[in-house]
VOFILUM-820705 format. One line per 10 residues: number of its first residue (from 1); their letters; for each residue x, y, z of N, C-alpha, C. Coordinates in steps of 0.001 Angstrom, whole numbers. Example, Ala and Ser with C-alpha at 12.3 -4.5 7.8 and 13.67 -1.06 7.14 Angstrom:
REM VOFILUM-820705
1	as	13190,-5690,7800,12300,-4500,7800,13200,-3300,7800  12850,-2250,7080,13670,-1060,7140,12900,30,7870
END
This chain:
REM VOFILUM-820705
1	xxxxxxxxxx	172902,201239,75564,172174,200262,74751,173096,199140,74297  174275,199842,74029,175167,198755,73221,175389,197628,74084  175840,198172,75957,176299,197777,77030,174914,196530,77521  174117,196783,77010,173025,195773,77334,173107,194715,76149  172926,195346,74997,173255,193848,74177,174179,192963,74350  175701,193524,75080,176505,192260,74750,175869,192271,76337  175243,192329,77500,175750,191749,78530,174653,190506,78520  173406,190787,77341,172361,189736,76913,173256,188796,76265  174054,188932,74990,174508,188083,74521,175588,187246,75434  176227,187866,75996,177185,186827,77356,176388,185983,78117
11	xxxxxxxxxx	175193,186259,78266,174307,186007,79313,173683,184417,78524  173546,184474,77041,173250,183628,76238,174283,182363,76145  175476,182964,76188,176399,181599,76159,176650,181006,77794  176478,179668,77568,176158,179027,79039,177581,178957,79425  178905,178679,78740,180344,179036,79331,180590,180198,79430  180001,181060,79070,180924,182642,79173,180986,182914,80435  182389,183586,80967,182620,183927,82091,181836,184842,83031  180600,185616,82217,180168,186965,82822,179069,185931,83589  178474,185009,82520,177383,184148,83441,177641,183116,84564  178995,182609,84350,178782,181541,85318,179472,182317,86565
21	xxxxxxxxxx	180291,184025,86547,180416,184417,87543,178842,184717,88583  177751,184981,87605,176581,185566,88526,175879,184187,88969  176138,183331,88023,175228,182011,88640,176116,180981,89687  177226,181277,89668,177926,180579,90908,178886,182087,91770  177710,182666,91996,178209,183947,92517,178600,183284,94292  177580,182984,94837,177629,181945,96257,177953,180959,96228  178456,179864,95410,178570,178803,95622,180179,178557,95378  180350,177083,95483,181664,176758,95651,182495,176137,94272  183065,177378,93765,183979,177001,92181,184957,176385,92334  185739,175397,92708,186851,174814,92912,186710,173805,92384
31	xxxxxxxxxx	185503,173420,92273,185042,171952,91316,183600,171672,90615  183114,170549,90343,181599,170761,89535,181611,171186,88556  180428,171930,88411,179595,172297,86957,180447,173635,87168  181186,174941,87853,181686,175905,87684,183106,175698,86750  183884,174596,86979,184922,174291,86306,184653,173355,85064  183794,172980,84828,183504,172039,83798,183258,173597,82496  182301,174274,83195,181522,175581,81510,182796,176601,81722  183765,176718,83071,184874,177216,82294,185734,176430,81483  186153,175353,81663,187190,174827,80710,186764,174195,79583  185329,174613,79154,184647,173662,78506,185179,173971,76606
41	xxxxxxxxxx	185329,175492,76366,186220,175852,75365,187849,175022,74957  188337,174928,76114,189525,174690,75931,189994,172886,75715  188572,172377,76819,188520,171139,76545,188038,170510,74992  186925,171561,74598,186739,171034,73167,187686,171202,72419  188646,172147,72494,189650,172281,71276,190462,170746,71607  190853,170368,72599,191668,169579,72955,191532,168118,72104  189858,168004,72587,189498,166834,71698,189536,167018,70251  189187,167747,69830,188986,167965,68064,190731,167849,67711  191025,168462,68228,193021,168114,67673,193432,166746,68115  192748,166316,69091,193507,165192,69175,193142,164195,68247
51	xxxxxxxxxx	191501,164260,67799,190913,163339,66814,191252,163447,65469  192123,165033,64894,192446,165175,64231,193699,164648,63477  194217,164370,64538,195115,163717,65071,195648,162192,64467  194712,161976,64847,194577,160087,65058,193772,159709,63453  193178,160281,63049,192501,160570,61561,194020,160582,60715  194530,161703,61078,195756,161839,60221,196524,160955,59945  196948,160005,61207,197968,159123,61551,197429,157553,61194  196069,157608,61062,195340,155814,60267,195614,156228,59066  195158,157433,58021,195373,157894,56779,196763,157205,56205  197990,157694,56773,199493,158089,56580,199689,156154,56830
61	xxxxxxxxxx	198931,155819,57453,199051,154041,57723,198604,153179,56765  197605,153304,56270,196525,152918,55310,197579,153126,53933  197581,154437,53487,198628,154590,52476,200145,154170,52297  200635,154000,53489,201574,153125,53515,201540,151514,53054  200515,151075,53545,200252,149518,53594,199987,148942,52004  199559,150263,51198,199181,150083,50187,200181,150102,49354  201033,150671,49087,202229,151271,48613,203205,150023,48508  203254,149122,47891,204596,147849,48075,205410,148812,47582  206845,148141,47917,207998,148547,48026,208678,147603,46677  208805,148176,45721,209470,147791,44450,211054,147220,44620
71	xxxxxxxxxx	211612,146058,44928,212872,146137,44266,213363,145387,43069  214489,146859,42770,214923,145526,41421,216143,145822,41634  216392,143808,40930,217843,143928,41075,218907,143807,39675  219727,144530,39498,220451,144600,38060,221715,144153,37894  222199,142899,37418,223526,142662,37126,224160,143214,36209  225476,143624,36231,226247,143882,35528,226735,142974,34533  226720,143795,33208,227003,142907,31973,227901,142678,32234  229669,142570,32977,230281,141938,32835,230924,140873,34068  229500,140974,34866,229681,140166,35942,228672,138975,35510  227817,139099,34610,226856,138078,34389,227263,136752,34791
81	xxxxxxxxxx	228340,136378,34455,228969,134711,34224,229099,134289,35922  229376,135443,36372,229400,135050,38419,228413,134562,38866  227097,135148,38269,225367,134091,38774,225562,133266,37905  225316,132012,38401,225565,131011,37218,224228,129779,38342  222648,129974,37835,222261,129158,38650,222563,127175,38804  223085,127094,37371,223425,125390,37658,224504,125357,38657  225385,126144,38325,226925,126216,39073,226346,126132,40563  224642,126881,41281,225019,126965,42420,224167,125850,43122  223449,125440,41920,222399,124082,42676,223526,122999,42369  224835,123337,41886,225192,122277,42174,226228,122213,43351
91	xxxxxxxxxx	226670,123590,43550,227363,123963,44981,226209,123531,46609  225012,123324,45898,224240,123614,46997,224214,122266,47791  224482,122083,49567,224890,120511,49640,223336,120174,50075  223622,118838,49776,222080,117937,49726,222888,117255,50314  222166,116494,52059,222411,115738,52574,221390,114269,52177  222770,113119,52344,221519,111805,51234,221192,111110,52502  219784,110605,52450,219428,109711,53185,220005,108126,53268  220730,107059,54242,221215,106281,53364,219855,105113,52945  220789,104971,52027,219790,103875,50831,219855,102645,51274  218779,102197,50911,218580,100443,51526,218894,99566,50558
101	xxxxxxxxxx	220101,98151,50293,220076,97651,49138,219374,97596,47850  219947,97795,46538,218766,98100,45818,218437,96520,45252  217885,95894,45221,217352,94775,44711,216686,94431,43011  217231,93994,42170,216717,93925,41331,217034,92422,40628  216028,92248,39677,215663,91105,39165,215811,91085,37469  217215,90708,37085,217805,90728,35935,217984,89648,34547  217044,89564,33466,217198,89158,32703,218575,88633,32036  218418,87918,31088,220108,88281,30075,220507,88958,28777  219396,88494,27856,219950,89388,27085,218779,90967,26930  218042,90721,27470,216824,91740,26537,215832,92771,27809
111	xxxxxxxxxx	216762,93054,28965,216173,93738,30114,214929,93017,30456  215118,91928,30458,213722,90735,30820,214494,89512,31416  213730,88531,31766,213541,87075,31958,213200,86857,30910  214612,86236,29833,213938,85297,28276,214828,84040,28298  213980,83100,27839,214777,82014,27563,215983,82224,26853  216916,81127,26960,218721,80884,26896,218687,80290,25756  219685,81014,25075,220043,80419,23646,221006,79129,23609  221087,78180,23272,222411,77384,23168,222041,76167,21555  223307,76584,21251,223470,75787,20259,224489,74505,20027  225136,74136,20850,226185,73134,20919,225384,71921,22314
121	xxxxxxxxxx	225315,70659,21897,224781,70110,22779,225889,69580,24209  225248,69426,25312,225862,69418,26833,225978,67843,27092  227227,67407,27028,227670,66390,27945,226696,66073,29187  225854,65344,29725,225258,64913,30861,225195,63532,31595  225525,63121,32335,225258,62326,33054,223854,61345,32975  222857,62452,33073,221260,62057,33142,221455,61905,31820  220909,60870,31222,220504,60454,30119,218941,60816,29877  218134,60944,30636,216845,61522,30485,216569,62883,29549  217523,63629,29958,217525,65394,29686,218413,65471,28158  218417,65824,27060,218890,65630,26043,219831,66791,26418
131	xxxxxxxxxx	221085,67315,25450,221814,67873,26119,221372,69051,25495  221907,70245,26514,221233,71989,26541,222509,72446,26687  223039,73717,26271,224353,74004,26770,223938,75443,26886  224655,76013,28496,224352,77482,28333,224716,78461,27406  224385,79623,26776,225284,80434,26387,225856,81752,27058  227280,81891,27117,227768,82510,28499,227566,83736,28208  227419,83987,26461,227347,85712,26025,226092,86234,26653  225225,85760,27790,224081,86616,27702,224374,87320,29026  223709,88556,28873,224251,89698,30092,222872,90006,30394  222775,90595,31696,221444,91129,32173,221329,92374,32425
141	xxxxxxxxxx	219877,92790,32502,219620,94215,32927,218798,94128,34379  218453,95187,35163,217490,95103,36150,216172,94993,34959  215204,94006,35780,214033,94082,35149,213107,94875,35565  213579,95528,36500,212261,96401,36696,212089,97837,35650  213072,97433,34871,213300,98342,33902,212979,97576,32608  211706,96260,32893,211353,95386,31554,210978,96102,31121  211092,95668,29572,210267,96357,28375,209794,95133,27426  209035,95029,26770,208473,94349,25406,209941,93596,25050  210216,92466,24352,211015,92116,23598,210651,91345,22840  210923,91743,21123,210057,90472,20328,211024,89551,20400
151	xxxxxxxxxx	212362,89442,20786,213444,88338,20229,213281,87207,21475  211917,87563,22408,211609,86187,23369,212192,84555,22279  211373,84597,21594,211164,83114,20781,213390,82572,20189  213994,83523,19848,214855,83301,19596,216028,83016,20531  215118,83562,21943,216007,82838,23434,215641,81754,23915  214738,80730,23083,214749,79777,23934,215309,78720,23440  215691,77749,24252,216456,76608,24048,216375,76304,22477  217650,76031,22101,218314,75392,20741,218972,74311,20780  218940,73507,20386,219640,72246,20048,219743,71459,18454  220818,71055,18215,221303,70971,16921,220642,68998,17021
161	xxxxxxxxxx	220629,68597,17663,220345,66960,18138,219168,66583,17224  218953,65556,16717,217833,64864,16082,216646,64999,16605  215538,64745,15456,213833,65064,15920,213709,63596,15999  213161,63199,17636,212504,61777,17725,211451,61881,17082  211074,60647,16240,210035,60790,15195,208835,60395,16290  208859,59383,17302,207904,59344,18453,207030,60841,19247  206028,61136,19002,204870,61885,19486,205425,62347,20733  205769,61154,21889,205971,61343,23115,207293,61717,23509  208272,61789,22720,209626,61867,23019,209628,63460,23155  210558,63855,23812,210714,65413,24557,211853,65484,22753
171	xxxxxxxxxx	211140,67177,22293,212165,67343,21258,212966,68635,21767  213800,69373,20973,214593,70277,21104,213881,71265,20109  214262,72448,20125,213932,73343,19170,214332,73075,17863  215140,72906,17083,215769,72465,16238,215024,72088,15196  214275,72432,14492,213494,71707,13359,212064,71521,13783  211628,72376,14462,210253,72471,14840,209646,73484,14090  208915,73361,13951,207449,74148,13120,207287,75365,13644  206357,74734,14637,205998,76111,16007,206136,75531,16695  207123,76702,17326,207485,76707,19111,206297,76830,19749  207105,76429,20775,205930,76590,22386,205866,78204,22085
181	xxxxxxxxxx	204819,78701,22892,204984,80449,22823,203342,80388,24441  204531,81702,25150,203579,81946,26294,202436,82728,25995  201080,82093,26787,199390,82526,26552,199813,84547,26543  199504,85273,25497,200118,86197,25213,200819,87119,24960  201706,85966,24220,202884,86411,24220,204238,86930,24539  204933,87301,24115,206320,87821,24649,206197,88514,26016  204966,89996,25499,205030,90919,26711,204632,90168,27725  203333,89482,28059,203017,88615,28745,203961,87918,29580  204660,86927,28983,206143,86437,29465,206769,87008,30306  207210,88461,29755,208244,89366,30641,207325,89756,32040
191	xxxxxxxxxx	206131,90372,31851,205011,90624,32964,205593,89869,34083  204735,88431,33718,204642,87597,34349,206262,87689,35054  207034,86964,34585,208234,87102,35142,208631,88132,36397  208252,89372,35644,209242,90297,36601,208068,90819,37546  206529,90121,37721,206032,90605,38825,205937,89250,39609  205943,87918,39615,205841,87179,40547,207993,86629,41043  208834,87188,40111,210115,86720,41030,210460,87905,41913  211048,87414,43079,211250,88057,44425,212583,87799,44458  213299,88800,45046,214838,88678,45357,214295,88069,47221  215142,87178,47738,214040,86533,49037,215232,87431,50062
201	xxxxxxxxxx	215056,87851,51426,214947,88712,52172,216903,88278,52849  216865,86935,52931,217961,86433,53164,219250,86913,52458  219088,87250,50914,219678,87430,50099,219897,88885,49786  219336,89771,50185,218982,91326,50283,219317,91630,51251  219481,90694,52807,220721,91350,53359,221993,91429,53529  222786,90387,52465,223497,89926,51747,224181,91165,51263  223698,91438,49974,223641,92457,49431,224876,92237,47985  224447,92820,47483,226118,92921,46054,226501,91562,45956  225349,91289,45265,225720,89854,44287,224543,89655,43238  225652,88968,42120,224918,88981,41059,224809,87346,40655
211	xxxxxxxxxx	223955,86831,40638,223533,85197,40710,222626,85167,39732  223165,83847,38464,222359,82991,37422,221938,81715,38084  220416,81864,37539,220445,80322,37813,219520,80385,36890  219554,78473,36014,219008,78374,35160,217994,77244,34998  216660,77759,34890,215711,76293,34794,215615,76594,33570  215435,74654,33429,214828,73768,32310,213555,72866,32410  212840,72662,31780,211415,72786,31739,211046,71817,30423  210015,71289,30311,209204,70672,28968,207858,71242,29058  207427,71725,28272,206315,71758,27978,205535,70637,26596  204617,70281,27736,203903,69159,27116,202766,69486,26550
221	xxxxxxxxxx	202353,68150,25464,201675,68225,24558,200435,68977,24775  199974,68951,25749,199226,70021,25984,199466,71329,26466  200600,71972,26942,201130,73095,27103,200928,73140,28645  201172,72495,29048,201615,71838,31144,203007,72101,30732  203573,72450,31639,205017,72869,32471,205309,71658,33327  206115,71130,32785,206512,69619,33399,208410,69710,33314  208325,68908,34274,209689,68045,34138,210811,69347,34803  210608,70223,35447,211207,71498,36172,212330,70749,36994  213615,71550,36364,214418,71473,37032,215903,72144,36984  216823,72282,37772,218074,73448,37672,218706,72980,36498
231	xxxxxxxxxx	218975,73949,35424,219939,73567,35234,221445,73917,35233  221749,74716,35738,222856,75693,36486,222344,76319,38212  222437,75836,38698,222227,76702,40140,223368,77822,40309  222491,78452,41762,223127,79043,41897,224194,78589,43793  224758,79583,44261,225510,78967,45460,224348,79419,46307  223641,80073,45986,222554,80417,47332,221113,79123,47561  220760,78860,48040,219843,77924,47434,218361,78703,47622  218642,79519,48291,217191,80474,48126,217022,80920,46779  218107,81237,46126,217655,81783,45001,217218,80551,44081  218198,79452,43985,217187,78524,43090,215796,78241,43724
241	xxxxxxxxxx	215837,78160,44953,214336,78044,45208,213282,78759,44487  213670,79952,44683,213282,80644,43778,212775,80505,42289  213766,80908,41810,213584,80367,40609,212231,79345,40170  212859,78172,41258,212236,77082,40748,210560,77172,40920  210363,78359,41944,209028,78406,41981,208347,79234,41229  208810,79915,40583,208513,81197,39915,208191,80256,38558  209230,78935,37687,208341,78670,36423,207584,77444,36721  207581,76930,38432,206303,76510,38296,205083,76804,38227  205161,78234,38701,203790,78588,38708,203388,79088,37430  204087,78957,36203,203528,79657,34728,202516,79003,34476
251	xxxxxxxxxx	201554,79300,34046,200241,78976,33514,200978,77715,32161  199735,77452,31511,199801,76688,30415,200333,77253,29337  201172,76635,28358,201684,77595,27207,201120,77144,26435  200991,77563,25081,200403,77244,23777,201781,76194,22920  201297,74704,22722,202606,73639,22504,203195,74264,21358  204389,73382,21285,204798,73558,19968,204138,71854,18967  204043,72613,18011,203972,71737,16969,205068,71362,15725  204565,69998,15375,205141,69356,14152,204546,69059,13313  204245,69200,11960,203255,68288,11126,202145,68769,11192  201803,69678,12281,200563,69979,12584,200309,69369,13895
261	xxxxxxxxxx	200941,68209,14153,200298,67989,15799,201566,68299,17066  200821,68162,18187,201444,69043,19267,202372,67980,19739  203623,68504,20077,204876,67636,20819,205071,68726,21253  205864,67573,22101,206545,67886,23738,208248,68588,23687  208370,69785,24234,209495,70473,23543,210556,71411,24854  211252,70666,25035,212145,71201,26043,212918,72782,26069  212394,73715,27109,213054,74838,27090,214425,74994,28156  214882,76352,28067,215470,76603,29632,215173,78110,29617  215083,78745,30708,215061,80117,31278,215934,80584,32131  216985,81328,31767,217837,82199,32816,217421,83031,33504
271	xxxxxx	217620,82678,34691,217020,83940,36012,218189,84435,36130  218404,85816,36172,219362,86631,36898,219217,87212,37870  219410,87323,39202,219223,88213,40450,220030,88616,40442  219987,89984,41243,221103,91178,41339,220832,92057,42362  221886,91873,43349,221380,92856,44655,222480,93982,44132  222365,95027,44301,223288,96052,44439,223648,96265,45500
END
């Protein structure tokens, strides 16, 4: 009895050896379906370990990837002074690009274009021009570094010389009421100045020179810019060109007055250029 149950139950499993000996009892086992339900045990284990496998080995990957890697780093208290980061940005070499002349456009006394102080009157030839004398104490800055200056009004032309009592006669500063003063003022002035003068291209390839030149100017009774002309050049003549075009083009100024009415009142303006 017993001998019949298992030979039913062998008979039940489609790999067991007892069945596929009776069902490929005649036929040819060397290949096919006879070798497939025998190795079919051994082949499943094969796969399940190998998938087990490969499960294991994405796991062990995955957890790795996750895991950053901490470092720290610890100096010694009595090595501290050896990291020294200024010490090494300044060891560190920076190659310089070279630089193209630097060009700048230099006031005299007040990091601007302001009118020239002078107080002693100038020997001249022209009898037209009353005399102006430079003053040599004034030094310049680049203007592109202008700023505001209220002491505009106290740079412009001075002269100690008599007030023609005539309306039309060109006066000096000297005993005037109110000065001429530019259509808003000081800052205005400097603006103007240091965005329409140009160092001119001739002169910038030049390079490393520092050149005054000085116009003189009337402003008339109505605040017109008249009567323009050098009064110190310079050896370049581009640059007085310069110059000279830069206070022709100033707008109208607000006159100076006497008494209350408007006369005609002679300035000068020092241009400084400066190539580096």
């Amino acid at each position: 009895m017993k001998a019949t149950h298992n030979m039913f139950s062998a008979w039940q499993e489609v790999t067991s050896g007892e069945r596929n000996e009776v069902v490929f009892e005649h036929l040819n086992k060397t290949y096919g379906a006879y070798q497939i339900r025998a190795n079919y045990n051994r082949t499943l284990l094969k796969v399940f370990s190998a998938t087990g496998i490969i499960v294991i080995l994405i796991s062990a990957m995955v957890l790795l990837m996750k895991s950053d890697p901490v470092i720290v780093m610890k100096f010694p208290k009595d090595d501290m002074d050896v990291f020294n980061p200024k010490k090494l940005l300044e060891d560190t070499f920076v190659p310089k690009t070279p630089e193209l002349p630097k060009t700048t456009f230099t006031p005299k006394t007040s990091q601007t274009l302001v009118p020239e102080v002078t107080t002693e009157p100038e020997k001249r030839d022209d009898q037209n021009i009353l005399p102006i004398a430079p003053n040599n104490n004034l030094n310049g800055t680049p203007c592109d570094s202008c700023q505001d200056n209220p002491e505009i009004i106290s740079g412009l032309t001075k002269n100690t010389g008599p007030i023609i009592g005539d309306d039309n006669e060109v006066r000096e500063i000297s005993g005037i009421d109110i000065l001429p003063h530019f259509p808003g003022g000081d800052a205005e002035l400097y603006r103007f100045l240091s965005s329409n003068a140009h160092i001119p291209e001739q002169i910038k390839e030049i390079g490393n020179i520092k050149e005054r030149v000085g116009v003189v100017f009337i402003i008339d009774k109505d605040g017109s810019v008249t009567d323009i002309a050098l009064k110190h050049g310079s050896k370049y003549d581009a640059l007085n060109t310069e110059a000279l075009r830069v206070v022709k083009k100033m707008p109208k100024w607000e006159p100076g007055r006497q008494n209350g009415k408007p006369v005609k009142v002679r300035l000068i303006i020092p241009l400084l250029f400066e190539v580096l």
